[in-house]
N, CA, C and O atoms as a Tinker XYZ file with bonds, in Angstrom:
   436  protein
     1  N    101.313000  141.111000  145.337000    73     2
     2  CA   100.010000  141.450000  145.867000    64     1     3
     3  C    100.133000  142.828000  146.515000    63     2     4     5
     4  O    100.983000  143.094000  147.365000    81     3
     5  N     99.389000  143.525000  146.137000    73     3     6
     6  CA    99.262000  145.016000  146.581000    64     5     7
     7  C     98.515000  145.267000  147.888000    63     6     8     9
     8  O     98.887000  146.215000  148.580000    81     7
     9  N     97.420000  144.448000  148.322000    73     7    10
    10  CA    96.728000  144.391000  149.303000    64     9    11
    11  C     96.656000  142.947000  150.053000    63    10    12    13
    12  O     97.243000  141.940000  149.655000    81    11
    13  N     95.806000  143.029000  151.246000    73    11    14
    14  CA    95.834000  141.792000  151.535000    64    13    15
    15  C     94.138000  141.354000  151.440000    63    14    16    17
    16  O     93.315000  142.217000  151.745000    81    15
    17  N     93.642000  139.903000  150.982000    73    15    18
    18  CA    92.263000  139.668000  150.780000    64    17    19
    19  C     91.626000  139.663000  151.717000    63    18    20    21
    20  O     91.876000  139.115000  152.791000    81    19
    21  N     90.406000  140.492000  151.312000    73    19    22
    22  CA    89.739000  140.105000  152.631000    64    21    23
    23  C     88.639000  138.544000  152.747000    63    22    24    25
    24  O     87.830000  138.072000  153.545000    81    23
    25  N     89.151000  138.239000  151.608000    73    23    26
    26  CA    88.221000  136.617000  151.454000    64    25    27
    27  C     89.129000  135.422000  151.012000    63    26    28    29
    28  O     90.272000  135.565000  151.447000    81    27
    29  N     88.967000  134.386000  150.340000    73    27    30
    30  CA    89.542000  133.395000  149.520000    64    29    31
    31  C     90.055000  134.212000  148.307000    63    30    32    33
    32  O     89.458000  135.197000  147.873000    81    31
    33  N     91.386000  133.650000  147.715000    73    31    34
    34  CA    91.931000  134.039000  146.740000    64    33    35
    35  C     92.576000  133.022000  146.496000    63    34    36    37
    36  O     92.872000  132.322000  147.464000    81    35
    37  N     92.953000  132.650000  145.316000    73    35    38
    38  CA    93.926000  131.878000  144.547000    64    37    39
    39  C     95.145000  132.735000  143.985000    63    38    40    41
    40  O     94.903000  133.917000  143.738000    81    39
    41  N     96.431000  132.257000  143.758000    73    39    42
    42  CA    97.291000  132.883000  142.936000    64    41    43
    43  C     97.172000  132.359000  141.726000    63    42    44    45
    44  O     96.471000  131.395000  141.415000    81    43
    45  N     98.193000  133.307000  140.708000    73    43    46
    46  CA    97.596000  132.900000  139.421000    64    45    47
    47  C     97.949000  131.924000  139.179000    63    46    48    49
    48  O     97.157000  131.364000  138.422000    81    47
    49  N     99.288000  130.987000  139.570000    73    47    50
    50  CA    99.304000  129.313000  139.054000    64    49    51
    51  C     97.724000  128.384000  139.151000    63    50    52    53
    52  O     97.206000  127.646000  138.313000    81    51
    53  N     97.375000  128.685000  140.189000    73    51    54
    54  CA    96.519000  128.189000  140.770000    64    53    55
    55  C     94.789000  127.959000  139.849000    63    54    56    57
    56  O     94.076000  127.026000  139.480000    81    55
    57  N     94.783000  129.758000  139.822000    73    55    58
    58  CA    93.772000  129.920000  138.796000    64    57    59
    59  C     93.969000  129.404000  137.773000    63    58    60    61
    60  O     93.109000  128.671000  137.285000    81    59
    61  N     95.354000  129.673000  137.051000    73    59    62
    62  CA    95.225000  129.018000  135.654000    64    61    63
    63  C     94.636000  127.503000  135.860000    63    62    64    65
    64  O     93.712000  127.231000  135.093000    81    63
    65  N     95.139000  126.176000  137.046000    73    63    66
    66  CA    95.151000  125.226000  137.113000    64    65    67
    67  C     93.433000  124.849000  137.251000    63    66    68    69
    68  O     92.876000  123.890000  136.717000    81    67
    69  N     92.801000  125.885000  138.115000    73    67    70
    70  CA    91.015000  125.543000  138.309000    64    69    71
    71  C     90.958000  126.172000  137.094000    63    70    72    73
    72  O     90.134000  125.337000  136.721000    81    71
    73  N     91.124000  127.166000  135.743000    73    71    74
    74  CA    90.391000  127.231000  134.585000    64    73    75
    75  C     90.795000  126.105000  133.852000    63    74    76    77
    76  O     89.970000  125.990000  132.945000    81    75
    77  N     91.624000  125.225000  133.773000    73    75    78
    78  CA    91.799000  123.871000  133.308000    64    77    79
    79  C     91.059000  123.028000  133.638000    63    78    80    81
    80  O     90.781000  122.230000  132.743000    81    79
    81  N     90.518000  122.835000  134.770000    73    79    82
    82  CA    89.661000  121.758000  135.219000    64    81    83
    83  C     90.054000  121.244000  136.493000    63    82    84    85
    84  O     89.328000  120.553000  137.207000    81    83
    85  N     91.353000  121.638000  136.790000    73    83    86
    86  CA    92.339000  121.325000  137.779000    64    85    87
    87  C     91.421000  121.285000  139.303000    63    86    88    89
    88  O     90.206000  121.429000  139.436000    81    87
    89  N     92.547000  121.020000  140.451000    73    87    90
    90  CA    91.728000  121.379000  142.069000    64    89    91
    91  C     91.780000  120.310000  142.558000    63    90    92    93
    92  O     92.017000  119.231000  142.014000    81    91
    93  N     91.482000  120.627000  143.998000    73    91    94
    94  CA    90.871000  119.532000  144.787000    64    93    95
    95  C     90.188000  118.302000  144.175000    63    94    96    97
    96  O     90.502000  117.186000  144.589000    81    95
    97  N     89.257000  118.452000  143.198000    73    95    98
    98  CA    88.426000  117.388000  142.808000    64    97    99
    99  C     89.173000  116.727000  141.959000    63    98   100   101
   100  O     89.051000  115.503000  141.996000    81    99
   101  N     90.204000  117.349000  140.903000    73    99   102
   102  CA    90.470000  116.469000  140.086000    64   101   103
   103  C     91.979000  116.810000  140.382000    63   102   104   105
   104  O     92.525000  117.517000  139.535000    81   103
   105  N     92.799000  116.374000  141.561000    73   103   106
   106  CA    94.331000  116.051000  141.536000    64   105   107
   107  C     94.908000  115.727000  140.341000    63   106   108   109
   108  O     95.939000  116.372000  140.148000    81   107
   109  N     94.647000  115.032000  139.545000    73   107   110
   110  CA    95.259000  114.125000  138.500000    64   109   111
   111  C     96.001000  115.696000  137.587000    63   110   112   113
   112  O     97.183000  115.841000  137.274000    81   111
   113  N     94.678000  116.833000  137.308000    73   111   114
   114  CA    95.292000  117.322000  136.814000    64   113   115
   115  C     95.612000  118.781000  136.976000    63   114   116   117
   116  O     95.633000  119.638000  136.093000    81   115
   117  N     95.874000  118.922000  138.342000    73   115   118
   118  CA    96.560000  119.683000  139.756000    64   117   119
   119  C     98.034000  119.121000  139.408000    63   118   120   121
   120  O     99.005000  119.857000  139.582000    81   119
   121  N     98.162000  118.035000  139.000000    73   119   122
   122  CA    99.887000  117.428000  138.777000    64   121   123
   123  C    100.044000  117.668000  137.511000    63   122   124   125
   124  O    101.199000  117.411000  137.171000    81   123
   125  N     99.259000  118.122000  136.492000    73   123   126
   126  CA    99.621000  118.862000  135.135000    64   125   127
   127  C     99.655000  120.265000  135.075000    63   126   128   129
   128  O     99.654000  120.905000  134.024000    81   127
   129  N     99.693000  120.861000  136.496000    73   127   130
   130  CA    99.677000  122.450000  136.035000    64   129   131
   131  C    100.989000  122.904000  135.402000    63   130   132   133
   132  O    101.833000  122.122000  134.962000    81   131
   133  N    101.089000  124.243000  135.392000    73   131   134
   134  CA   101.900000  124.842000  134.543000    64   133   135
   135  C    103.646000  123.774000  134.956000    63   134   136   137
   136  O    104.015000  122.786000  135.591000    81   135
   137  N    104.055000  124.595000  134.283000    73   135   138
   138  CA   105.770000  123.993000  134.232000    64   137   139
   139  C    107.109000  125.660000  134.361000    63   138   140   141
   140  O    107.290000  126.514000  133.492000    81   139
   141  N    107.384000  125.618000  134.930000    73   139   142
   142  CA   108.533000  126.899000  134.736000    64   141   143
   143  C    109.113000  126.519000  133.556000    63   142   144   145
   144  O    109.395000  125.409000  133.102000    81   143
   145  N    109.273000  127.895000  133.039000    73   143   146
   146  CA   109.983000  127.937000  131.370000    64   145   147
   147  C    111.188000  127.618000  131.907000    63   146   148   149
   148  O    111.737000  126.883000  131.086000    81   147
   149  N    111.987000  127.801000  132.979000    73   147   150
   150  CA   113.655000  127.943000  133.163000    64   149   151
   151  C    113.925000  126.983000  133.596000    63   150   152   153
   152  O    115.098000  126.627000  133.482000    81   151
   153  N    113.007000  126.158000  134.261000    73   151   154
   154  CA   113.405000  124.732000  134.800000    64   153   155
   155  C    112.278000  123.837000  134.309000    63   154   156   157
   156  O    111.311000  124.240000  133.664000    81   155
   157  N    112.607000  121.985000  134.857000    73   155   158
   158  CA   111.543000  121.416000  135.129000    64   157   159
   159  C    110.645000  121.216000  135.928000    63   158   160   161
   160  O    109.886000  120.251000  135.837000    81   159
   161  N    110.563000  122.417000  137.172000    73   159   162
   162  CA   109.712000  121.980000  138.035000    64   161   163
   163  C    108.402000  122.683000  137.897000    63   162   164   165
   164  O    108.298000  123.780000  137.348000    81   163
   165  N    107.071000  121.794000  138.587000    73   163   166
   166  CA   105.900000  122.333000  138.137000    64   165   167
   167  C    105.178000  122.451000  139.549000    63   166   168   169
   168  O    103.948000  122.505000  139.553000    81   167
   169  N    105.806000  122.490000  140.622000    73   167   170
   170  CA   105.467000  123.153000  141.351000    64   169   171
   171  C    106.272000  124.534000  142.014000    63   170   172   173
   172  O    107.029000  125.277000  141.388000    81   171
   173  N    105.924000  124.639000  143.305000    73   171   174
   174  CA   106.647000  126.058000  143.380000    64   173   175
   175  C    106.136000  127.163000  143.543000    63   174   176   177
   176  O    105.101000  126.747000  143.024000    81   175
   177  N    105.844000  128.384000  143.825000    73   175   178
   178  CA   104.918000  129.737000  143.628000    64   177   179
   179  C    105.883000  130.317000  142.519000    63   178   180   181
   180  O    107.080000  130.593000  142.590000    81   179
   181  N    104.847000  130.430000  141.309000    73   179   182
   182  CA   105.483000  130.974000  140.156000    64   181   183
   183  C    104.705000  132.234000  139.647000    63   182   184   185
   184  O    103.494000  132.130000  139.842000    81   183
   185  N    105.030000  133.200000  139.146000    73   183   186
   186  CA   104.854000  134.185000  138.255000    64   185   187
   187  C    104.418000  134.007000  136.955000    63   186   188   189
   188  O    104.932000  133.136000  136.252000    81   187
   189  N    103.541000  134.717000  136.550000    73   187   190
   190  CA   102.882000  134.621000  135.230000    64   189   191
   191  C    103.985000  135.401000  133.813000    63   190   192   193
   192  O    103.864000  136.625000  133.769000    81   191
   193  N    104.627000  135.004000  133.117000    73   191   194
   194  CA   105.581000  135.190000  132.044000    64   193   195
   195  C    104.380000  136.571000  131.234000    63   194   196   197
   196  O    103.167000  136.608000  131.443000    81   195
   197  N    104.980000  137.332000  130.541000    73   195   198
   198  CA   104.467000  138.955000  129.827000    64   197   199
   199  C    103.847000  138.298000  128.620000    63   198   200   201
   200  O    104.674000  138.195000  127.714000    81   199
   201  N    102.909000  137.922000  128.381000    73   199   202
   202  CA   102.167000  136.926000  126.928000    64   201   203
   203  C    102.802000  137.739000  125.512000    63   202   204   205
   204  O    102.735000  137.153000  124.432000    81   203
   205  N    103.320000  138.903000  125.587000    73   203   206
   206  CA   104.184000  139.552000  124.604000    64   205   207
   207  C    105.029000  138.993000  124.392000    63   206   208   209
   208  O    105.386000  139.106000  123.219000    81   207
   209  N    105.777000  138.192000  125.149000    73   207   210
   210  CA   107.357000  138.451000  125.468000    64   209   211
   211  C    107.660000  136.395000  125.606000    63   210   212   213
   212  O    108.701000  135.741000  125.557000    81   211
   213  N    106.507000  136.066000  125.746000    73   211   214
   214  CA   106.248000  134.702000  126.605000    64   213   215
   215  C    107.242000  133.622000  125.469000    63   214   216   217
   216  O    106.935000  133.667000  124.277000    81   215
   217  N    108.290000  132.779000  125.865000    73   215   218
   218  CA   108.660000  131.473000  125.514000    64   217   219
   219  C    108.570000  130.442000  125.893000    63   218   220   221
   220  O    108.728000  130.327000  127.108000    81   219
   221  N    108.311000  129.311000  125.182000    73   219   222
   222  CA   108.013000  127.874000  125.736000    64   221   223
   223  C    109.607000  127.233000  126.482000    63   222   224   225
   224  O    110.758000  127.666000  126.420000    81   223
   225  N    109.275000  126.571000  126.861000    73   223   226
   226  CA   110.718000  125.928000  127.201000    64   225   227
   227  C    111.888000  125.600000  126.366000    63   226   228   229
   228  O    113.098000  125.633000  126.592000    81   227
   229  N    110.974000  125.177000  125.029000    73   227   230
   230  CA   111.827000  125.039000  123.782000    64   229   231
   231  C    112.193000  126.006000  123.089000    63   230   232   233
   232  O    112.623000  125.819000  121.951000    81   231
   233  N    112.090000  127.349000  123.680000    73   231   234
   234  CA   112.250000  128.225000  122.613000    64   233   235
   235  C    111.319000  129.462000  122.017000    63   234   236   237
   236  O    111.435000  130.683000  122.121000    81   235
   237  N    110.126000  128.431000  121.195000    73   235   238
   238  CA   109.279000  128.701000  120.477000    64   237   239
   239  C    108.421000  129.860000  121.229000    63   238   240   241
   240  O    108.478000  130.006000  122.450000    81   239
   241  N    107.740000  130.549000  120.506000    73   239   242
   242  CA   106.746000  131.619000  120.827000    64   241   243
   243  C    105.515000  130.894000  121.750000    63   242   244   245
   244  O    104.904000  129.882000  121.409000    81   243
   245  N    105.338000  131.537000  122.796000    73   243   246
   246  CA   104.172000  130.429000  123.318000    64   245   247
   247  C    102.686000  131.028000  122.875000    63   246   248   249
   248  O    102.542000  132.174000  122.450000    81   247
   249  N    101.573000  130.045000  123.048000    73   247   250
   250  CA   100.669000  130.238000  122.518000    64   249   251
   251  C     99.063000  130.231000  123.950000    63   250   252   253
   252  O     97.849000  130.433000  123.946000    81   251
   253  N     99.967000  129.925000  124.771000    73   251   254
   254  CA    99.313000  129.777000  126.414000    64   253   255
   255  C     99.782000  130.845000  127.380000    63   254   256   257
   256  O    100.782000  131.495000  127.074000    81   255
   257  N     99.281000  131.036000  128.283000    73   255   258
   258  CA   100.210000  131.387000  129.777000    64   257   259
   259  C    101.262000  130.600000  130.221000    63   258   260   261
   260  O    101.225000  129.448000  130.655000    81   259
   261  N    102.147000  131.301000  130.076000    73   259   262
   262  CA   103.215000  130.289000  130.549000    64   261   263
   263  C    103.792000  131.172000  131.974000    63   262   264   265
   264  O    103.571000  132.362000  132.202000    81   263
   265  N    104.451000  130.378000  132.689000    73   263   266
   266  CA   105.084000  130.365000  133.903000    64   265   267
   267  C    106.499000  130.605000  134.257000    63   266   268   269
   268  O    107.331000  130.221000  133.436000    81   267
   269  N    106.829000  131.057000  135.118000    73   267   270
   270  CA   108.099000  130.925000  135.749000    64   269   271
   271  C    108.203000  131.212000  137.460000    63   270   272   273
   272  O    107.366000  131.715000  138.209000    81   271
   273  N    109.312000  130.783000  137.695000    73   271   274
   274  CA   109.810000  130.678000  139.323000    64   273   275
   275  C    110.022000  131.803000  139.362000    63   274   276   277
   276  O    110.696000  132.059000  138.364000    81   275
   277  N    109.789000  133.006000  140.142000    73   275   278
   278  CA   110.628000  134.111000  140.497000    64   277   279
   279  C    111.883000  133.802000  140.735000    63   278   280   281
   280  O    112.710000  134.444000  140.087000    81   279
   281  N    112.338000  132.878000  141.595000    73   279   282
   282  CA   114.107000  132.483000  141.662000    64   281   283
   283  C    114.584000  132.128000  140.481000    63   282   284   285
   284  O    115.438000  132.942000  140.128000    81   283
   285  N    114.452000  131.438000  139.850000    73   283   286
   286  CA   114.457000  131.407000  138.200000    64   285   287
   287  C    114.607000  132.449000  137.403000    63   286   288   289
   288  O    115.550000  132.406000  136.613000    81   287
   289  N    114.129000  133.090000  137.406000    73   287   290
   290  CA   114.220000  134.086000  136.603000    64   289   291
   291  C    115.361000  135.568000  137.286000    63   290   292   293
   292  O    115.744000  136.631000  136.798000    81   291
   293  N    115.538000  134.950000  138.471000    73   291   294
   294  CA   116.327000  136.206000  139.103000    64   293   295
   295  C    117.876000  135.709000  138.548000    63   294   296   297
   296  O    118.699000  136.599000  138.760000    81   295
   297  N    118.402000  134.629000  137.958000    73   295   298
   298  CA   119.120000  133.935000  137.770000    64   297   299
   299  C    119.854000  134.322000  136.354000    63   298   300   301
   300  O    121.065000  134.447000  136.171000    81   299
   301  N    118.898000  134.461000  135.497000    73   299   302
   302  CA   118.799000  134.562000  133.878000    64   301   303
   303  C    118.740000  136.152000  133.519000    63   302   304   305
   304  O    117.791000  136.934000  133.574000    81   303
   305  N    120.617000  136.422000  132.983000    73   303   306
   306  CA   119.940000  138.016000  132.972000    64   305   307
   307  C    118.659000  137.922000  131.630000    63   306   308   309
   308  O    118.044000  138.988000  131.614000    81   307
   309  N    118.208000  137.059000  130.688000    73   307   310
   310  CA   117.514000  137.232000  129.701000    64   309   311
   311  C    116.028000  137.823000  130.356000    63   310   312   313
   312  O    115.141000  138.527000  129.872000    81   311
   313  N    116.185000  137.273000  131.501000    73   311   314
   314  CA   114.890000  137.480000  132.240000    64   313   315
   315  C    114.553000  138.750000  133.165000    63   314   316   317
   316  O    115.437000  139.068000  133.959000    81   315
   317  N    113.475000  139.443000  133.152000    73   315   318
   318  CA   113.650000  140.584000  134.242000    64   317   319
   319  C    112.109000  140.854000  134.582000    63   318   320   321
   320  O    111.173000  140.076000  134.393000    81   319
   321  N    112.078000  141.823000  134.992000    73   319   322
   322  CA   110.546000  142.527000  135.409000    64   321   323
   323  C    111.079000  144.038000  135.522000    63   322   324   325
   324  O    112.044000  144.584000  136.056000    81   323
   325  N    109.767000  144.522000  134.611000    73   323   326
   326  CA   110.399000  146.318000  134.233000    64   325   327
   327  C    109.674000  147.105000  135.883000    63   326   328   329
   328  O    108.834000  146.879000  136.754000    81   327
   329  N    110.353000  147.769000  135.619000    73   327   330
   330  CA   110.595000  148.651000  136.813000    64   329   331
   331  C    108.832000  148.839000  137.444000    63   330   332   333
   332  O    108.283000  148.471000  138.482000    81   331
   333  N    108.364000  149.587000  136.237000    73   331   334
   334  CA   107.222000  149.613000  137.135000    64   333   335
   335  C    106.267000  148.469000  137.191000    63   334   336   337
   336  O    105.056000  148.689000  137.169000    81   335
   337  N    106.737000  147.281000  137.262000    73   335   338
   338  CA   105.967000  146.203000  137.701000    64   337   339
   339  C    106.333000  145.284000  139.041000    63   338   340   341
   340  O    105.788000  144.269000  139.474000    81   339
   341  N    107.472000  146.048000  139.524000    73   339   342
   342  CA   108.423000  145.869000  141.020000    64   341   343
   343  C    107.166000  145.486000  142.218000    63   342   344   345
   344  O    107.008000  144.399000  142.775000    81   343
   345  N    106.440000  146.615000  142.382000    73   343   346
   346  CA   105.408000  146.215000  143.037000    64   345   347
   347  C    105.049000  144.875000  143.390000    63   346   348   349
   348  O    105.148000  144.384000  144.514000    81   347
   349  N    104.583000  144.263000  142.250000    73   347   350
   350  CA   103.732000  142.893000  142.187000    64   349   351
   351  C    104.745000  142.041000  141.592000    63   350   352   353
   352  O    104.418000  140.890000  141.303000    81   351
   353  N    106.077000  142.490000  141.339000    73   351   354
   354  CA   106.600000  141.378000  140.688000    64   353   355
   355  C    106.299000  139.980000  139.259000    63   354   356   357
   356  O    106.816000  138.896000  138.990000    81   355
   357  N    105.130000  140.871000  138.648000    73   355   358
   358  CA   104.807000  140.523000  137.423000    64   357   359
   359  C    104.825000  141.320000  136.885000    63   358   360   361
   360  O    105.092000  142.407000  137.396000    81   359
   361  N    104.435000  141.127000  135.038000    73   359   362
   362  CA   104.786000  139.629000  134.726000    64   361   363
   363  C    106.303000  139.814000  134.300000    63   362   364   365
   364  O    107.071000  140.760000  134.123000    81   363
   365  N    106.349000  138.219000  134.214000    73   363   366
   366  CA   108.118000  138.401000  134.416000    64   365   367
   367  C    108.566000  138.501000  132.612000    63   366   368   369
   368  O    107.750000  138.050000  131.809000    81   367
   369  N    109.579000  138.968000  132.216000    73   367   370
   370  CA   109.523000  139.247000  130.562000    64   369   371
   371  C    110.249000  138.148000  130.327000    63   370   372   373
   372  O    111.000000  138.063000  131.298000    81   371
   373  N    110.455000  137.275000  129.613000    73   371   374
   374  CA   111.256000  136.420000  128.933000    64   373   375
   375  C    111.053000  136.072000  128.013000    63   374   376   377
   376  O    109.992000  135.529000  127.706000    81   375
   377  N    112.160000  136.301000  127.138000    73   375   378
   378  CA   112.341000  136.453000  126.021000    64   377   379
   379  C    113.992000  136.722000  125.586000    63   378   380   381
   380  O    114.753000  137.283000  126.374000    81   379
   381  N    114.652000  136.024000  123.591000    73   379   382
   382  CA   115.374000  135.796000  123.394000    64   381   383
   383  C    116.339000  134.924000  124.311000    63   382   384   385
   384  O    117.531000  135.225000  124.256000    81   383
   385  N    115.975000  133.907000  125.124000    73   383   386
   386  CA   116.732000  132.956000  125.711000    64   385   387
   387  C    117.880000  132.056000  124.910000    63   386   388   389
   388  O    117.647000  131.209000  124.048000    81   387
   389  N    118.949000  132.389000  125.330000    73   387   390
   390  CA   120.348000  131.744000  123.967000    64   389   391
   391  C    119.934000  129.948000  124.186000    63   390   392   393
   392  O    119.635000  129.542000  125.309000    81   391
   393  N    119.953000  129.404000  123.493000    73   391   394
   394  CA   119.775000  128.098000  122.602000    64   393   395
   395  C    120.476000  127.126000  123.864000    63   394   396   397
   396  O    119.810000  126.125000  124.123000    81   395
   397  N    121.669000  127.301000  124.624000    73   395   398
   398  CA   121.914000  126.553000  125.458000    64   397   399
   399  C    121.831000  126.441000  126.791000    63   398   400   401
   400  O    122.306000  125.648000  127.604000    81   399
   401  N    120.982000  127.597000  126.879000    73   399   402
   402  CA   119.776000  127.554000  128.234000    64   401   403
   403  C    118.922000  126.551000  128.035000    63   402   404   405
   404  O    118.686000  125.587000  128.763000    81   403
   405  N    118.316000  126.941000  126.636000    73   403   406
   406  CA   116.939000  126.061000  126.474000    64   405   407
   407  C    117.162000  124.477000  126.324000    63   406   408   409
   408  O    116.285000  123.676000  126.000000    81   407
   409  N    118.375000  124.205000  126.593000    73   407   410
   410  CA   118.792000  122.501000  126.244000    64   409   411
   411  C    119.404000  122.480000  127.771000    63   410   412   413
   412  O    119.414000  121.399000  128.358000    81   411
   413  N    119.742000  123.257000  128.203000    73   411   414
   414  CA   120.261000  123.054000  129.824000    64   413   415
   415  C    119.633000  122.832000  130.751000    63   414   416   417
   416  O    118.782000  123.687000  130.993000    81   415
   417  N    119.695000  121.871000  131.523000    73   415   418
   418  CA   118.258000  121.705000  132.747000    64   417   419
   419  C    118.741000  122.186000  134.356000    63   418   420   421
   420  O    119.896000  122.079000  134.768000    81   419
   421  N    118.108000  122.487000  134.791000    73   419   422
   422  CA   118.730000  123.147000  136.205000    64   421   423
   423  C    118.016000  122.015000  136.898000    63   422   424   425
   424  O    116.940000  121.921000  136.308000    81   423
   425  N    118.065000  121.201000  137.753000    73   423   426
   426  CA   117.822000  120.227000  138.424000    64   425   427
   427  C    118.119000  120.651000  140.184000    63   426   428   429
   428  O    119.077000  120.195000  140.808000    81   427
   429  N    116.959000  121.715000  140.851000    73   427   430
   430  CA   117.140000  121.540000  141.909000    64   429   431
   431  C    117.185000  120.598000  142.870000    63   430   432   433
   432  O    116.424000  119.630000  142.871000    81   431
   433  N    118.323000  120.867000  144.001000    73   431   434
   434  CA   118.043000  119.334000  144.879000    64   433   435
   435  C    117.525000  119.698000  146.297000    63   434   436
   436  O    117.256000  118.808000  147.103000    81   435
């Protein structure tokens, strides 16, 4: 964030989750928002993945917004954020992830 709001704001997990249908009103699917590509967790304050660059958890080319943990991704050299996006710390690039990442689960405790 470059500034600070002077009103209500959402971050982008968030938004993505109210353009789903998500929120207050409908919890049920507030517990389906996004998922971090690098782990299983789906909560967290996460970063919006480069839709160029974007992989599903499995691998595959994604076809959505997909997500990640900033700690996550500070982890994975596959993962980075180009210089001039330091600022805001989006979006995060990921991409070519080796095959036994994507079968490896990081299980924070």
């Amino acid at each position: 964030m470059t500034s600070s709001p002077r009103s209500q704001w959402l971050c982008n997990k968030c938004r993505e989750i109210k353009s789903n249908g998500g929120g207050a009103t409908n919890p049920k699917a507030k517990a389906q928002g996004p998922r971090c590509v690098l782990c299983p967790v789906r909560h967290g304050a996460m970063k919006p993945c480069d839709p160029k660059t974007a992989v599903t958890s499995a691998g595959e080319p994604s076809k959505k917004q997909e997500f990640v943990h900033l700690f996550c991704s500070q982890w994975i050299p596959e993962t980075f954020i180009k210089a001039e996006d330091t600022t805001r710390m989006e979006p995060v690039q990921v991409s070519s992830l080796v095959e036994w990442l994507l079968s490896a689960m990081c299980f924070p405790y």
